[in-house]
N, C-alpha and C positions, 0 to 999 in steps of 0.2 A: 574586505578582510585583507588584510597586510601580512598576514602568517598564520602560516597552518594549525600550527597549535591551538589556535580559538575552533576549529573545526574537530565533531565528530563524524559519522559513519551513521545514517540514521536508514532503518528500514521505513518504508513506506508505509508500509501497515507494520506496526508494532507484533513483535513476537506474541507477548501475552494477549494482543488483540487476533492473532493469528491462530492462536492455542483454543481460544475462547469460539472462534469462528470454523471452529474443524481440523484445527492441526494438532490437536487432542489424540484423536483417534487415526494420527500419522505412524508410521513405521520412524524408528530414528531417522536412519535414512534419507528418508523423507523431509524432515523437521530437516534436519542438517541441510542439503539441499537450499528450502526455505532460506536460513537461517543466512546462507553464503551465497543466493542468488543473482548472480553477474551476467546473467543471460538478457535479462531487461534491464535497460536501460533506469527505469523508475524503481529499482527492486530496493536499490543503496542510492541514498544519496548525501555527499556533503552539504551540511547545514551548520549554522553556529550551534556551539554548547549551547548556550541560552535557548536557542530558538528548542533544540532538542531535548534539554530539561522540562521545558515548559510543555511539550505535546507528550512526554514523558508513553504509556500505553494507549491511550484516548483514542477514540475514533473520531470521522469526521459529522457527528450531532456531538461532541463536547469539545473537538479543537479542530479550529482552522489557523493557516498563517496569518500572522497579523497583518502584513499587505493583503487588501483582499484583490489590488490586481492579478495575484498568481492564484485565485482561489477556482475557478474554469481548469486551469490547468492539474490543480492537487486534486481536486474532485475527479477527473478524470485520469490520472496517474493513481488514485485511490481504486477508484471503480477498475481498471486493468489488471493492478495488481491482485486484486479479490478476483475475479475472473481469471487471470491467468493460474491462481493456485487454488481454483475450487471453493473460496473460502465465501461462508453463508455473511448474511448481514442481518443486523437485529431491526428489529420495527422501528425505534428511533434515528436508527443511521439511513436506513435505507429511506426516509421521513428527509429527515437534511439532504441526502444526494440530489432527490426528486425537487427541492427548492433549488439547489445550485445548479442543478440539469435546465431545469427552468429560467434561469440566471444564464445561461452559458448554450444559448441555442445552436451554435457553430462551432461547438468545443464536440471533438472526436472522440469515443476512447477505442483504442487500437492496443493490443494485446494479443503477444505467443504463448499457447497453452504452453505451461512448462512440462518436462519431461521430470519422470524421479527414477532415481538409480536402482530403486526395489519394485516402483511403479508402472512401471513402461508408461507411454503417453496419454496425456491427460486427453479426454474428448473432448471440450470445451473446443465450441467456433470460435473464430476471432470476430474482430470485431461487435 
Protein backbone atom coordinates (compact mmCIF):
# COMPACT_ATOMS: atom_id res chain seq x y z
CA UNK A 1 0.00 0.00 0.00
CA UNK A 2 1.18 3.50 -1.03
CA UNK A 3 -1.65 5.50 0.98
CA UNK A 4 -3.76 5.08 3.58
CA UNK A 5 -6.79 5.82 1.87
CA UNK A 6 -7.07 2.24 0.31
CA UNK A 7 -6.98 1.13 4.16
CA UNK A 8 -9.91 0.32 6.60
CA UNK A 9 -10.06 -0.46 10.26
CA UNK A 10 -11.15 -4.19 10.30
CA UNK A 11 -12.17 -6.06 13.60
CA UNK A 12 -11.01 -9.39 13.77
CA UNK A 13 -14.11 -11.10 14.56
CA UNK A 14 -16.67 -9.07 12.80
CA UNK A 15 -19.30 -7.12 15.01
CA UNK A 16 -22.44 -9.09 13.64
CA UNK A 17 -20.28 -12.16 14.00
CA UNK A 18 -19.60 -11.09 17.63
CA UNK A 19 -23.45 -10.24 18.25
CA UNK A 20 -24.29 -13.68 16.83
CA UNK A 21 -21.42 -15.33 19.16
CA UNK A 22 -22.79 -13.62 22.57
CA UNK A 23 -22.34 -9.96 22.33
CA UNK A 24 -26.10 -10.18 22.01
CA UNK A 25 -26.74 -10.44 25.48
CA UNK A 26 -23.82 -7.72 26.28
CA UNK A 27 -24.52 -4.51 28.27
CA UNK A 28 -23.93 -1.49 25.83
CA UNK A 29 -21.15 -0.95 27.61
CA UNK A 30 -19.78 -3.93 26.89
CA UNK A 31 -20.55 -4.05 22.93
CA UNK A 32 -18.84 -0.44 22.95
CA UNK A 33 -15.75 -1.74 24.58
CA UNK A 34 -15.77 -4.65 21.98
CA UNK A 35 -16.53 -2.49 19.27
CA UNK A 36 -13.27 -0.02 20.32
CA UNK A 37 -11.04 -2.74 21.59
CA UNK A 38 -7.21 -1.35 21.48
CA UNK A 39 -6.04 -3.51 24.26
CA UNK A 40 -4.98 -6.45 21.86
CA UNK A 41 -3.12 -6.02 19.53
CA UNK A 42 -5.45 -8.46 17.01
CA UNK A 43 -8.67 -6.78 18.14
CA UNK A 44 -8.14 -3.72 14.94
CA UNK A 45 -6.58 -4.21 12.37
CA UNK A 46 -5.47 -2.28 9.10
CA UNK A 47 -6.44 -4.29 6.02
CA UNK A 48 -7.14 -3.12 2.38
CA UNK A 49 -10.89 -2.12 1.53
CA UNK A 50 -11.02 -4.95 -0.80
CA UNK A 51 -9.60 -7.52 1.48
CA UNK A 52 -12.29 -6.02 4.16
CA UNK A 53 -15.28 -5.95 1.75
CA UNK A 54 -14.71 -9.33 0.90
CA UNK A 55 -14.64 -11.05 4.68
CA UNK A 56 -17.43 -8.43 4.99
CA UNK A 57 -19.29 -10.54 8.80
CA UNK A 58 -17.90 -14.15 7.85
CA UNK A 59 -16.38 -16.34 10.14
CA UNK A 60 -13.33 -18.43 9.73
CA UNK A 61 -15.46 -21.91 8.02
CA UNK A 62 -16.63 -19.12 5.16
CA UNK A 63 -13.48 -16.70 4.89
CA UNK A 64 -10.09 -16.83 5.14
CA UNK A 65 -7.26 -14.41 3.68
CA UNK A 66 -6.47 -15.08 0.50
CA UNK A 67 -2.61 -15.67 1.13
CA UNK A 68 -3.06 -18.76 3.05
CA UNK A 69 0.69 -18.06 4.41
CA UNK A 70 -0.95 -15.76 7.01
CA UNK A 71 -3.75 -18.25 7.47
CA UNK A 72 -1.80 -20.00 11.20
CA UNK A 73 -1.47 -16.75 12.09
CA UNK A 74 -5.56 -15.35 11.58
CA UNK A 75 -6.79 -18.76 12.86
CA UNK A 76 -4.99 -17.99 15.95
CA UNK A 77 -5.62 -14.06 16.12
CA UNK A 78 -9.26 -15.49 15.53
CA UNK A 79 -9.18 -18.08 18.15
CA UNK A 80 -7.69 -15.13 20.82
CA UNK A 81 -9.93 -12.88 20.07
CA UNK A 82 -13.02 -15.21 20.67
CA UNK A 83 -11.41 -16.26 23.93
CA UNK A 84 -10.35 -13.12 24.91
CA UNK A 85 -14.18 -11.65 24.78
CA UNK A 86 -16.16 -14.91 25.84
CA UNK A 87 -17.35 -15.20 22.49
CA UNK A 88 -19.04 -19.04 21.64
CA UNK A 89 -18.15 -20.57 18.19
CA UNK A 90 -20.70 -22.49 15.86
CA UNK A 91 -20.20 -26.15 14.85
CA UNK A 92 -18.98 -25.23 11.45
CA UNK A 93 -16.24 -22.66 12.69
CA UNK A 94 -15.06 -24.48 15.30
CA UNK A 95 -14.94 -27.56 12.37
CA UNK A 96 -12.52 -25.22 10.26
CA UNK A 97 -10.31 -23.85 13.31
CA UNK A 98 -9.69 -27.70 14.17
CA UNK A 99 -8.34 -28.25 10.25
CA UNK A 100 -6.14 -24.98 10.61
CA UNK A 101 -5.03 -25.95 14.28
CA UNK A 102 -4.15 -29.17 12.44
CA UNK A 103 -2.41 -27.23 9.60
CA UNK A 104 -0.56 -24.90 12.01
CA UNK A 105 1.04 -27.36 14.71
CA UNK A 106 3.53 -24.48 16.13
CA UNK A 107 1.15 -21.61 15.85
CA UNK A 108 0.33 -20.34 19.59
CA UNK A 109 -2.76 -18.50 20.54
CA UNK A 110 -1.93 -16.10 23.36
CA UNK A 111 -4.79 -13.94 24.62
CA UNK A 112 -5.65 -11.02 27.56
CA UNK A 113 -9.08 -11.70 29.09
CA UNK A 114 -10.55 -8.33 28.39
CA UNK A 115 -11.81 -6.22 31.12
CA UNK A 116 -15.61 -4.41 30.59
CA UNK A 117 -16.28 -1.23 32.04
CA UNK A 118 -19.82 -2.60 33.47
CA UNK A 119 -18.26 -6.14 33.64
CA UNK A 120 -15.40 -6.13 35.94
CA UNK A 121 -12.96 -8.94 34.58
CA UNK A 122 -13.42 -11.58 32.37
CA UNK A 123 -12.35 -15.26 34.03
CA UNK A 124 -11.05 -16.71 30.91
CA UNK A 125 -7.21 -18.24 31.27
CA UNK A 126 -5.02 -17.25 28.92
CA UNK A 127 -3.57 -18.95 26.86
Amino acid sequence: MTSPAGLDIDHMVPLAEAWDSGAFDWTPARREAYANDQGAEASLVAVTARSNRSKADQDVAQWLPPSKAVHCRYAAEWTGTKLRWQLTAAAAELEALRRLAAACPTTMVTYTPATSVMNGPLTVGGR
